[in-house]
Backbone bond lengths (Angstrom), bond angles and torsions (degrees), N, CA, C in turn:
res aa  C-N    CA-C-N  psi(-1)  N-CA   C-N-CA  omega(-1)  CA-C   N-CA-C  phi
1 X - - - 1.459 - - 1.525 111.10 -
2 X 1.442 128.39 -27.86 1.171 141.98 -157.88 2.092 101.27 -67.24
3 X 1.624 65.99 -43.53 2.290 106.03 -165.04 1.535 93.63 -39.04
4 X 1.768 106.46 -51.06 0.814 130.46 -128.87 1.743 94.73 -78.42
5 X 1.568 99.05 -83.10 1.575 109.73 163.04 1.532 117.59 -17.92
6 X 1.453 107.74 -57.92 2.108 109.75 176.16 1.431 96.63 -45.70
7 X 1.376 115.12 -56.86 1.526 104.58 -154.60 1.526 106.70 -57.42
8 X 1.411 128.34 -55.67 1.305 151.18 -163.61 1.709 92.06 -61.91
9 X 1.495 132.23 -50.17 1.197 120.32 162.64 1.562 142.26 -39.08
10 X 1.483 100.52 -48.11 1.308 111.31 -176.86 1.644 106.63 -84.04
11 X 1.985 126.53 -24.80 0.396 106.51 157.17 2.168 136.91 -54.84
12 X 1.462 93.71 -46.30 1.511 88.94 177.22 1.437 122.37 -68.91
13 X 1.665 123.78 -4.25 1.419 113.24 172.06 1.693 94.06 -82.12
14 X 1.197 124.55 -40.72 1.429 113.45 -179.05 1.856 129.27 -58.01
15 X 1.377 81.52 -36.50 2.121 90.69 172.93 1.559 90.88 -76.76
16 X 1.659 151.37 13.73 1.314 133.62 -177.31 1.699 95.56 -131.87
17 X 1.352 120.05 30.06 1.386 120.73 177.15 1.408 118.50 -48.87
18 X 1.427 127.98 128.73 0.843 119.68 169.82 1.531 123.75 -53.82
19 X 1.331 117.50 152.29 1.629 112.88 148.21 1.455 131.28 -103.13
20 X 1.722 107.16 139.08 1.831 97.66 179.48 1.146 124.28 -95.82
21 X 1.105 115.49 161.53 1.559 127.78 -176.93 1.763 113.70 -28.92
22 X 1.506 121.45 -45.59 1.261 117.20 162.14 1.174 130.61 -74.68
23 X 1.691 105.44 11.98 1.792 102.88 176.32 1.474 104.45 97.65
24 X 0.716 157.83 -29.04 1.668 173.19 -24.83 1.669 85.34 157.74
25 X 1.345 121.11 153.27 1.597 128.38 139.80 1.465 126.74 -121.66
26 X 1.122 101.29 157.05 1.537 107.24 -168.98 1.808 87.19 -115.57
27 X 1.717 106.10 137.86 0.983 118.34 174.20 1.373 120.72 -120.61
28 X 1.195 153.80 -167.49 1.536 160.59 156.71 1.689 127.37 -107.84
29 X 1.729 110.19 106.80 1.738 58.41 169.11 2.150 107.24 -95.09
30 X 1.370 85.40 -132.23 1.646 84.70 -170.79 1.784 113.32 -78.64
31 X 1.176 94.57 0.28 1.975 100.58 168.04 1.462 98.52 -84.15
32 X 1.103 117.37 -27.54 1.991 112.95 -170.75 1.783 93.76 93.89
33 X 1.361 122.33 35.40 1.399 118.10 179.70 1.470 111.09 -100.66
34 X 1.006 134.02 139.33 1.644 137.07 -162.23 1.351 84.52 -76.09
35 X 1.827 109.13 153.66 1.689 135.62 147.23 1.636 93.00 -123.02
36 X 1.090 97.34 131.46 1.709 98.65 138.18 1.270 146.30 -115.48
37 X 1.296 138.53 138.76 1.183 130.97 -134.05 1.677 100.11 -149.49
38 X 1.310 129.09 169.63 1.322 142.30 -138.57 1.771 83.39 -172.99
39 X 1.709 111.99 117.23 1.529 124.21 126.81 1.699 129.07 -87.91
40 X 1.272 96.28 129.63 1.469 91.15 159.12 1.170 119.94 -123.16
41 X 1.496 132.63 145.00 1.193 106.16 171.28 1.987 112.12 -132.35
42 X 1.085 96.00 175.54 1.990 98.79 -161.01 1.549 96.64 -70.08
43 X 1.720 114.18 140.22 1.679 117.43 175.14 1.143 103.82 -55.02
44 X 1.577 128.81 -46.99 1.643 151.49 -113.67 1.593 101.62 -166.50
45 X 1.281 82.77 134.27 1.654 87.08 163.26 1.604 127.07 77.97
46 X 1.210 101.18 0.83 1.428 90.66 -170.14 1.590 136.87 -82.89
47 X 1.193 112.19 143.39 1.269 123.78 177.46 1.027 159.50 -52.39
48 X 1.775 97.77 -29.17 0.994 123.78 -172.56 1.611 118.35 76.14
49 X 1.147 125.89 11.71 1.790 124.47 169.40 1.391 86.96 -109.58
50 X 1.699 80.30 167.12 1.458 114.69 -158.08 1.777 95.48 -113.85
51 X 1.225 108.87 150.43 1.669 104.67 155.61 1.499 108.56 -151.27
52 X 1.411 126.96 137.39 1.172 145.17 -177.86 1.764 108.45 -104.14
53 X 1.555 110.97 121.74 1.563 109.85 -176.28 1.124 99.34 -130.73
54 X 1.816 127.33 147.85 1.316 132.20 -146.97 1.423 81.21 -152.64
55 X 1.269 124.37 120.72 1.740 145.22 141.18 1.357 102.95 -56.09
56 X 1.480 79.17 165.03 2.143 108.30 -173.22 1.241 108.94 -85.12
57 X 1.360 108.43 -154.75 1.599 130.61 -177.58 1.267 98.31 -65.26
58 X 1.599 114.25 163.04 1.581 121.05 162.45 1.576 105.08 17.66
59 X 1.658 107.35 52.89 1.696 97.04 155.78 1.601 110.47 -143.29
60 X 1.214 112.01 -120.38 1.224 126.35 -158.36 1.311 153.75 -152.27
61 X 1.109 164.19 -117.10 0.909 140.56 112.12 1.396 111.71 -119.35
62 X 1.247 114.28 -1.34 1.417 124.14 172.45 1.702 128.40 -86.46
63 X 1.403 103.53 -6.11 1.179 142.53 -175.34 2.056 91.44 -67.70
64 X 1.859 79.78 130.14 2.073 98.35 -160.22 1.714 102.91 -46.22
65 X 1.290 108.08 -33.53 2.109 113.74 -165.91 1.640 87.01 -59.03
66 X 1.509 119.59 -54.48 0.942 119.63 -137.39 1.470 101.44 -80.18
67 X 1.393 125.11 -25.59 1.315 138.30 174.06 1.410 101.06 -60.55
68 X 0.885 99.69 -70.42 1.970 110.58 -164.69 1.361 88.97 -43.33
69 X 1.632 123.44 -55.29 1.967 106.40 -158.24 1.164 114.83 -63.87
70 X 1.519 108.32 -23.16 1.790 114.10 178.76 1.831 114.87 -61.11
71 X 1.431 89.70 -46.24 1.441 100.80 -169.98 1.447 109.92 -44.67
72 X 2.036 93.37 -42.02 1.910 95.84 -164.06 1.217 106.21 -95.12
73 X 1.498 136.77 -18.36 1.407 116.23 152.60 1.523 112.82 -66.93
74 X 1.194 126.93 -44.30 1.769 108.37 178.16 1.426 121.47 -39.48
75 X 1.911 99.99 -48.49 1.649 85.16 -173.20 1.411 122.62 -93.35
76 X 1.629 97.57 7.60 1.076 104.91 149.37 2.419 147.01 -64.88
77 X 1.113 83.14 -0.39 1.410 115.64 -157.59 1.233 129.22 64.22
78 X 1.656 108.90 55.83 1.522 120.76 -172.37 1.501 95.06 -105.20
79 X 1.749 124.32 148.19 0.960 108.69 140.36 1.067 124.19 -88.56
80 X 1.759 142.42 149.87 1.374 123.02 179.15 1.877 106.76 -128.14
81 X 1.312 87.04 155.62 1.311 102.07 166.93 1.121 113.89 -105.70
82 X 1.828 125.54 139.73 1.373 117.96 144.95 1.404 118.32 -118.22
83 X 1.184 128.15 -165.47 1.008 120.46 -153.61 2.237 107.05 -170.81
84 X 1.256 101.28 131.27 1.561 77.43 172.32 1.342 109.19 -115.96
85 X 1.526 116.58 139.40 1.843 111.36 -176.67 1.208 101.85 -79.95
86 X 1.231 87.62 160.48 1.803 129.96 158.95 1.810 102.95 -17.71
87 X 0.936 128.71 142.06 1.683 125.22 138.54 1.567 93.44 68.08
88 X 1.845 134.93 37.03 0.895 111.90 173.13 1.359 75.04 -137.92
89 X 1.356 104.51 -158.21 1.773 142.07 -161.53 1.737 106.36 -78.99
90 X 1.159 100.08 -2.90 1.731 87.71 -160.96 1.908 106.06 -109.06
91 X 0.960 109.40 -153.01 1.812 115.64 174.54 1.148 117.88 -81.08
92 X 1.208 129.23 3.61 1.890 125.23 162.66 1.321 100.17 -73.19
93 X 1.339 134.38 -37.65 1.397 142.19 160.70 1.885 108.43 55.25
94 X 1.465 77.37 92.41 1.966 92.71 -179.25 1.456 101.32 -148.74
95 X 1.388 116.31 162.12 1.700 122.66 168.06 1.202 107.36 -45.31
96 X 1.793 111.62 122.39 1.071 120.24 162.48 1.446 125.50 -72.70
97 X 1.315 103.30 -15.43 1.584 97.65 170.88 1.407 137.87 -55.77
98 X 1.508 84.55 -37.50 2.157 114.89 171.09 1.737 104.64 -51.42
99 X 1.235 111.35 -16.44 1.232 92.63 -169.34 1.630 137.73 -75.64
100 X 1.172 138.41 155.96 1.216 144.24 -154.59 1.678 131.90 -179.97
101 X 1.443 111.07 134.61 1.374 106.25 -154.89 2.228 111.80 -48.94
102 X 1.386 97.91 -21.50 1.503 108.96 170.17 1.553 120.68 -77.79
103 X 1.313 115.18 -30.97 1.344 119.45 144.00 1.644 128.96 -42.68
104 X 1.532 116.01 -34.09 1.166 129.00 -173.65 1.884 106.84 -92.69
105 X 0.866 70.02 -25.63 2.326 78.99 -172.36 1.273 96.16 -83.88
106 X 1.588 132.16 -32.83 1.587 122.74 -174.78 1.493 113.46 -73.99
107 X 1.696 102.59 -44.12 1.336 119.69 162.98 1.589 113.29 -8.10
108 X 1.837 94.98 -85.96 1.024 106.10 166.24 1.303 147.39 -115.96
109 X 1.166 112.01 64.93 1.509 149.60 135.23 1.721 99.88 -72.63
110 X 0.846 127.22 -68.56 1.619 133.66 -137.64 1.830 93.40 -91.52
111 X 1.345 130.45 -56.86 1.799 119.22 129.31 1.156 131.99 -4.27
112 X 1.425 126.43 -47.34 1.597 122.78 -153.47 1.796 95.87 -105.83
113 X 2.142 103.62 -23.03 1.278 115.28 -163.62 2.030 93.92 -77.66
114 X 1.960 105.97 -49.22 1.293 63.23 173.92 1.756 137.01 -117.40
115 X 1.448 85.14 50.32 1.771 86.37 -179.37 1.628 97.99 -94.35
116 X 1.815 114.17 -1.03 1.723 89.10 161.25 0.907 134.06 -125.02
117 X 1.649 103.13 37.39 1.937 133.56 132.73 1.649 107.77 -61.28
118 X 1.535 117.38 -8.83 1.997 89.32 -168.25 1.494 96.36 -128.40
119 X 1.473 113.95 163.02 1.597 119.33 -140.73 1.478 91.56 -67.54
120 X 1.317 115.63 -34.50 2.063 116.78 -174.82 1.692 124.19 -43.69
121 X 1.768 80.34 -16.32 1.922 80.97 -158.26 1.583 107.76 -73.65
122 X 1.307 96.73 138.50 1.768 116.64 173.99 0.902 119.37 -135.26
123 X 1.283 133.42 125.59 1.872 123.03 150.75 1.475 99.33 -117.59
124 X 1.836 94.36 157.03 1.310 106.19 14.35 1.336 154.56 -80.84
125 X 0.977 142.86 -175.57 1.491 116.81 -169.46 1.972 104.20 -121.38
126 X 1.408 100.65 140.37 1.676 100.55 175.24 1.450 102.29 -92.81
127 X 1.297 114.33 125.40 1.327 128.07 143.86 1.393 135.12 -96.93
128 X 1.588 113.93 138.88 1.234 111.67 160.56 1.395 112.01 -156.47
129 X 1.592 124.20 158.83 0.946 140.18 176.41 1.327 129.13 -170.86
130 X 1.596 102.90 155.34 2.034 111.84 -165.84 1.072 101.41 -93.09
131 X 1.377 123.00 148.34 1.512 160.44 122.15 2.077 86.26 81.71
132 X 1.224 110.71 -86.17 1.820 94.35 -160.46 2.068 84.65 -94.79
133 X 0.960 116.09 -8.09 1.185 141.36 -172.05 2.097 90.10 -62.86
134 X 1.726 88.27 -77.82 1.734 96.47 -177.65 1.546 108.06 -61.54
135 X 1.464 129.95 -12.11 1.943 104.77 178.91 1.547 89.85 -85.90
136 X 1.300 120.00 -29.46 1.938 101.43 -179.62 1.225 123.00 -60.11
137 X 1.579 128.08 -33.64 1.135 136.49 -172.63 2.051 90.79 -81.88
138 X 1.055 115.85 -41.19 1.562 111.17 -168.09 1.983 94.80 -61.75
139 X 0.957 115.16 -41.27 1.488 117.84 -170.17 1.374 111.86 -73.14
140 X 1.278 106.97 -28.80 1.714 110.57 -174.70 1.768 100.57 -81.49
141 X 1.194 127.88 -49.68 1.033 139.81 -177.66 1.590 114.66 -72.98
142 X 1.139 119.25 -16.17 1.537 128.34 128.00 2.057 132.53 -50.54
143 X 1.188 70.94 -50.97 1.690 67.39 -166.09 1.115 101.54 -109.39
144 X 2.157 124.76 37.60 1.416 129.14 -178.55 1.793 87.59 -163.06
145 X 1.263 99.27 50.95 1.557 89.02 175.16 1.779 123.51 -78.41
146 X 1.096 112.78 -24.39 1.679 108.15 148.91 1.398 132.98 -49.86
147 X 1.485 103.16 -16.29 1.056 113.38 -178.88 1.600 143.71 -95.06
148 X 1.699 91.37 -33.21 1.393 77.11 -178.34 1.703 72.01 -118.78
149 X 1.657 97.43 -170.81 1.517 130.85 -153.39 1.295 121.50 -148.02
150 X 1.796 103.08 -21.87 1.625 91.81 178.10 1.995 83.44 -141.32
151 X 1.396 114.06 144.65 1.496 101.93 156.23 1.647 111.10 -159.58
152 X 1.377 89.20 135.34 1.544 118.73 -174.80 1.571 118.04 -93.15
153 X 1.457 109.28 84.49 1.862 108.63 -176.00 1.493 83.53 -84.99
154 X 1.380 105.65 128.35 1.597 130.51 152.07 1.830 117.77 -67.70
155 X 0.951 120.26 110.21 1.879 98.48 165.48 1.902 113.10 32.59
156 X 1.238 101.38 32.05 1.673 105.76 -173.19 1.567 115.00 -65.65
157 X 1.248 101.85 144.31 1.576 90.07 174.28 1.217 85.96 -85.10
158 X 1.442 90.95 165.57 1.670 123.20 -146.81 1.599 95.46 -123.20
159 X 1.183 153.96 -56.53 1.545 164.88 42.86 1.193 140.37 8.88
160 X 0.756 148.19 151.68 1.881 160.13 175.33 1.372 85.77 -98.38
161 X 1.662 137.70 -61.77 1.323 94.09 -159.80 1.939 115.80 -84.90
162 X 1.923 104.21 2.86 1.587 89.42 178.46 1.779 111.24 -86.70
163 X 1.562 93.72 -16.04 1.713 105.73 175.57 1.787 108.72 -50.63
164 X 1.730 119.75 -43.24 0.852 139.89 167.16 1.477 108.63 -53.28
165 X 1.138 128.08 -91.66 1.562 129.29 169.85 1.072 115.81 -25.07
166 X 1.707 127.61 -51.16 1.583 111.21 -169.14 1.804 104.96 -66.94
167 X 1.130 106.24 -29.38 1.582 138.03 -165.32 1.612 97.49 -50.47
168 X 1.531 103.96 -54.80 1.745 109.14 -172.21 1.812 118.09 -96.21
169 X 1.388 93.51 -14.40 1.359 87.96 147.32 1.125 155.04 -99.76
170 X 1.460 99.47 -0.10 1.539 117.22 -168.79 1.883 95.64 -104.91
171 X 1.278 115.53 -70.05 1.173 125.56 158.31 1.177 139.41 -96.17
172 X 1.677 97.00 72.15 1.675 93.19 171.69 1.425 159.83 -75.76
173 X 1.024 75.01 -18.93 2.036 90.92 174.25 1.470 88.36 -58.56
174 X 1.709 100.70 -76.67 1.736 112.81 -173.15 1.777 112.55 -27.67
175 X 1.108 99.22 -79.79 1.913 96.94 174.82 1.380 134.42 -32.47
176 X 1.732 109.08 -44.12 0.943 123.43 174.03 1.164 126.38 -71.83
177 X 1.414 117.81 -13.50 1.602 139.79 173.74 1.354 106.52 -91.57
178 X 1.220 118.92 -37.35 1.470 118.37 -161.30 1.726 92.07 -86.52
179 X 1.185 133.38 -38.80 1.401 141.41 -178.62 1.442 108.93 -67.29
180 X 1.232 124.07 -59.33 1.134 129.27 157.28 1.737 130.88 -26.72
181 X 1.319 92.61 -66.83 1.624 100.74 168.44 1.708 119.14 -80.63
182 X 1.743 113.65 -10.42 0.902 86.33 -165.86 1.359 156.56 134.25
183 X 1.952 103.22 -61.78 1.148 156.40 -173.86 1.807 122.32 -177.04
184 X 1.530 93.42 145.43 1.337 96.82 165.88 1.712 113.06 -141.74
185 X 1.589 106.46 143.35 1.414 96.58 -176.54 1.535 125.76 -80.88
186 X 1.089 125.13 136.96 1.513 135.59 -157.27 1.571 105.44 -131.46
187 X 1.178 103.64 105.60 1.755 95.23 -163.12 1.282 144.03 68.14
188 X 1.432 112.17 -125.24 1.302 109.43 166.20 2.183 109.94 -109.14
189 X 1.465 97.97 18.78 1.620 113.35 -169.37 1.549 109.25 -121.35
190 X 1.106 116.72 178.41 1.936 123.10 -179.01 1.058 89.15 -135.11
191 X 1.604 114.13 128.18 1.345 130.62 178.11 1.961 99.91 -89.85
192 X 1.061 131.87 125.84 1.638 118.59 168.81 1.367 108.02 -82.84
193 X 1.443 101.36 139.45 1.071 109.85 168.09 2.130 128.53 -63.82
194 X 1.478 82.76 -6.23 1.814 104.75 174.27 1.298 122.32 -57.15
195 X 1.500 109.27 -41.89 1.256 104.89 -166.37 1.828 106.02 -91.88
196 X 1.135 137.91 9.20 1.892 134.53 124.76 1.423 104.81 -52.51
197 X 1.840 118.69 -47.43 1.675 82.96 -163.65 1.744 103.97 -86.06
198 X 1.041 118.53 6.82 1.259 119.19 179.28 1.494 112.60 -88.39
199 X 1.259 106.63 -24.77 1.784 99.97 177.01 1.487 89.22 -105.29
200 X 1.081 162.31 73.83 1.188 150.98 61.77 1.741 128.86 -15.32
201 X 1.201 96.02 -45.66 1.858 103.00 167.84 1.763 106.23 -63.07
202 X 1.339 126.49 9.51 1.240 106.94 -157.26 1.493 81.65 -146.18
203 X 1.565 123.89 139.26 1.470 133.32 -128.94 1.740 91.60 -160.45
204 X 1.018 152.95 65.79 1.923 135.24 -170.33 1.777 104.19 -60.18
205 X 1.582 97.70 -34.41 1.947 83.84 177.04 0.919 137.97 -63.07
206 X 1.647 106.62 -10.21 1.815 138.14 166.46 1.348 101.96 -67.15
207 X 1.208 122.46 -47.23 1.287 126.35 -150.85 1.966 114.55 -86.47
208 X 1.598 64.66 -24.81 2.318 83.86 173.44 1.969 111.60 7.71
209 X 1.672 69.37 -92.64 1.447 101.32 -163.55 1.541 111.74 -50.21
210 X 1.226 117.93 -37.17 1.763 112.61 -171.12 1.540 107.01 -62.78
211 X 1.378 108.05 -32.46 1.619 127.74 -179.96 1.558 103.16 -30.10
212 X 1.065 148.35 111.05 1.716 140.45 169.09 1.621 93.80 -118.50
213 X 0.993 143.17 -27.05 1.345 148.22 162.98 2.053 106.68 -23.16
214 X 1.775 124.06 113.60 1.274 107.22 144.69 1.399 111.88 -63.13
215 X 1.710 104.58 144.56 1.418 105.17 -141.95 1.943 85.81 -139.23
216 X 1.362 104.36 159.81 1.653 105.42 -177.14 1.675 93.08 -127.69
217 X 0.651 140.07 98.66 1.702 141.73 161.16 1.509 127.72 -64.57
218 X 1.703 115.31 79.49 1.258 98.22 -160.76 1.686 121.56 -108.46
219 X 1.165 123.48 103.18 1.875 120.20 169.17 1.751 111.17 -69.89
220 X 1.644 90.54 -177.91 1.612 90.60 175.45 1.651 83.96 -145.74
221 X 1.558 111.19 149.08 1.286 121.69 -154.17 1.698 108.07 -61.05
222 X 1.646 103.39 -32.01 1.454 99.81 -159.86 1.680 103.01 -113.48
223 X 1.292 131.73 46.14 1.099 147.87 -106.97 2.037 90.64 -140.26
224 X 1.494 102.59 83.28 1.453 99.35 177.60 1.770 126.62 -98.06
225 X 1.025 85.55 -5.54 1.536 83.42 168.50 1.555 111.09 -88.16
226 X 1.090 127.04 -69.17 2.027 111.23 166.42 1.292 100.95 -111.41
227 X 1.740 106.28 102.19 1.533 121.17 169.88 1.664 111.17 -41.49
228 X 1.716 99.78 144.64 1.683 101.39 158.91 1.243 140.22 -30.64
229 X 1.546 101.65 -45.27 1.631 123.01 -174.66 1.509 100.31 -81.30
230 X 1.043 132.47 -16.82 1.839 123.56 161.00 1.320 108.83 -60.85
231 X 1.360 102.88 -54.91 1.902 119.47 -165.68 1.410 100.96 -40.68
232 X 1.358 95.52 -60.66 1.814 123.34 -155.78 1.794 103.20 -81.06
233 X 1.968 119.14 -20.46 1.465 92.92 161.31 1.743 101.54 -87.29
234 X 1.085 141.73 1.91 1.465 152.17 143.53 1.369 101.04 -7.89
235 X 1.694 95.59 -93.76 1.266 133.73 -172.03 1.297 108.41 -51.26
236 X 1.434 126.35 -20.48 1.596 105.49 -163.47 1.598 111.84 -101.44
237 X 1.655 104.91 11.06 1.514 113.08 -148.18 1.651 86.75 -121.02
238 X 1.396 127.21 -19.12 1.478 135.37 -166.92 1.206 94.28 -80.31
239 X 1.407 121.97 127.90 1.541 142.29 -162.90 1.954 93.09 -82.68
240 X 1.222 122.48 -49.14 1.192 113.98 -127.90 1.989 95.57 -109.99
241 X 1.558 129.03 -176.21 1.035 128.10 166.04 1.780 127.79 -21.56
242 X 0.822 130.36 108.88 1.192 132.96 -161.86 1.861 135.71 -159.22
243 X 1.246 129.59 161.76 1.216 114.90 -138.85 1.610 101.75 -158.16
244 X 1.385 144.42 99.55 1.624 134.96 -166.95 1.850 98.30 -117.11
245 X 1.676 87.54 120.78 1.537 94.84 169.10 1.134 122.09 -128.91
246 X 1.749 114.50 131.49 1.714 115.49 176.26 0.927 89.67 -94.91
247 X 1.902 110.52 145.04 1.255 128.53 -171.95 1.887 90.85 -108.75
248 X 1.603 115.20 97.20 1.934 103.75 -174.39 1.505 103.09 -39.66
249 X 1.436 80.40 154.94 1.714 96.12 141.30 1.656 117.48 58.32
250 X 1.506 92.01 10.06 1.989 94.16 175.25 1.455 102.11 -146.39
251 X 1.450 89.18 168.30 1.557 121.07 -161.98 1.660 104.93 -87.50
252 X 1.383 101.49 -164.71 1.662 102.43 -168.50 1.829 110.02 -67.15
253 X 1.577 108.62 -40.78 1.442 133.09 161.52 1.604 142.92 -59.38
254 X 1.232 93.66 -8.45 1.535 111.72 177.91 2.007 116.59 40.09
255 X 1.594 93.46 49.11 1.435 101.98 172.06 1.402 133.55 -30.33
256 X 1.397 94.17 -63.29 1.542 98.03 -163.15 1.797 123.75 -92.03
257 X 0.862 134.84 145.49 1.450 138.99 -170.45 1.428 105.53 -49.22
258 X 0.741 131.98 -19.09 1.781 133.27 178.25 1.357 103.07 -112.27
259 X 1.772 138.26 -6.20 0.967 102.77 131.64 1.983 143.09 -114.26
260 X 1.619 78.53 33.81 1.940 97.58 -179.96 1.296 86.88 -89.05
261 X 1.661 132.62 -26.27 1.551 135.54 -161.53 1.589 102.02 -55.48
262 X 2.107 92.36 -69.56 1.129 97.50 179.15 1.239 141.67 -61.63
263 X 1.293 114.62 -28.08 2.021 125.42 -179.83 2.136 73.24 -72.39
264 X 0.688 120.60 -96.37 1.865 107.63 -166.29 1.289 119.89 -17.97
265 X 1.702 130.02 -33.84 1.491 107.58 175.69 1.575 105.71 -88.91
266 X 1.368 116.27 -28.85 1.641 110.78 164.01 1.719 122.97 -35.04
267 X 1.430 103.23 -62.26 1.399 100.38 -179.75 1.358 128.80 -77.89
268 X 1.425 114.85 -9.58 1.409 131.31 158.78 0.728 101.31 -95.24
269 X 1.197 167.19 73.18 2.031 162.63 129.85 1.847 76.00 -116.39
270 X 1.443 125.18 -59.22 1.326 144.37 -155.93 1.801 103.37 -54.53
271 X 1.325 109.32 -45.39 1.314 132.99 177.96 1.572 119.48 -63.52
């Protein structure tokens, strides 16, 4: 009974999140550790579904993938949430060193737990997310297949150990330095070299089959941090409704305006 009351507590400090000065909310999870999070919702048109999008390593939520998917579920009549994790770059603002692909899945767990305390929430639910961003959403949507309904892996790592492989062949000096030591510095933060050997426990071609989600699978042609040919043996192993897009002519980040264009008519054609 005790269990019980905690839970029902922390739930109601979480449905009473504050809001910040930029509109933004700050949430809890059950450590009392800040998320911050971003609603948007559609001018026109809306639908009434929900979609939840989760950024990569050392980023953000401001980060271009993550922009573009908002844009095309909004005008799609999605409302969306984003959100920035734990141990990254954004306004949850914690050691980035801590970070880890299980760091990223609790994230959002504890996100998805309380957006269905607020009147918007629907499933099924759309997911998507970039690079360490897309294996959290692939795992949740695994092990929540009632749940969600639509999911969008960005350039996802696919494995820890092919994240590793593409890693030492593509950039080797870099990998081999960063493995070596450990860490590498990334800004004004230290990326650990832990969180590759930590998503090693975490496999998506394992995860295939639980997948019931129509699903959009998206790479970008020149794409060295999780090569095409990961994405696409991804994609070829997913039992169910499904969809593989190279985004030309861009990198793991989708820099340039022609290619935020294209990852945007992909996931809206998808929509």
């Amino acid at each position: 009974m005790k269990k019980i009351y905690i839970l029902l507590l922390l739930l109601l400090l979480q449905a009473c999140s504050p809001e910040t000065p930029d509109g933004g909310i700050l949430i809890e999870n059950t450590r009392h550790e800040p998320i911050y999070l971003q609603i948007e919702q559609p001018k026109e048109n809306a639908n009434g579904k929900l979609a939840v999008i989760q950024h990569g390593l050392a980023s953000d939520m401001e980060h271009p993938a993550v922009q573009t998917a908002k844009k095309a579920f909004l005008d799609n009549g999605y409302t969306v949430i984003l959100f920035d994790s734990r141990y990254s770059l954004g306004k949850s603002g914690q050691d980035v060193a801590k970070v880890r692909l299980s760091t990223f899945a609790e994230d959002l767990q504890t996100v998805i737990n309380w957006a269905k305390m607020q009147k918007f929430y629907a499933e099924p639910l759309a997911l998507a997310g970039h690079s360490l961003g897309g294996a959290s959403v692939l795992q949740y949507a695994a092990a929540h297949p009632e749940q969600v309904g639509l999911l969008v892996p960005i350039t996802p790592v696919v494995s820890g150990q092919k994240w590793e492989n593409s890693c030492m062949v593509n950039m080797k000096d870099f990998c081999t330095d960063w493995k070596n030591n450990g860490f590498y510095n990334y800004e004004t933060v230290v990326i650990p070299y832990q969180v590759v050997e930590d998503a090693k426990t975490y496999d998506a071609l394992q995860l295939a089959d639980s997948i019931t989600a129509d699903t959009l699978l998206i790479t970008a042609a020149h794409d060295t941090v999780i090569t095409p040919e990961d994405v696409k043996e991804l994609y070829n192993v997913m039992p169910g409704q499904k969809r593989l897009a190279v985004v030309p002519n861009s990198g793991h980040n989708f820099e340039t305006l022609q290619n935020q264009k294209d990852l945007y008519n992909f996931i809206a054609d998808f929509l």
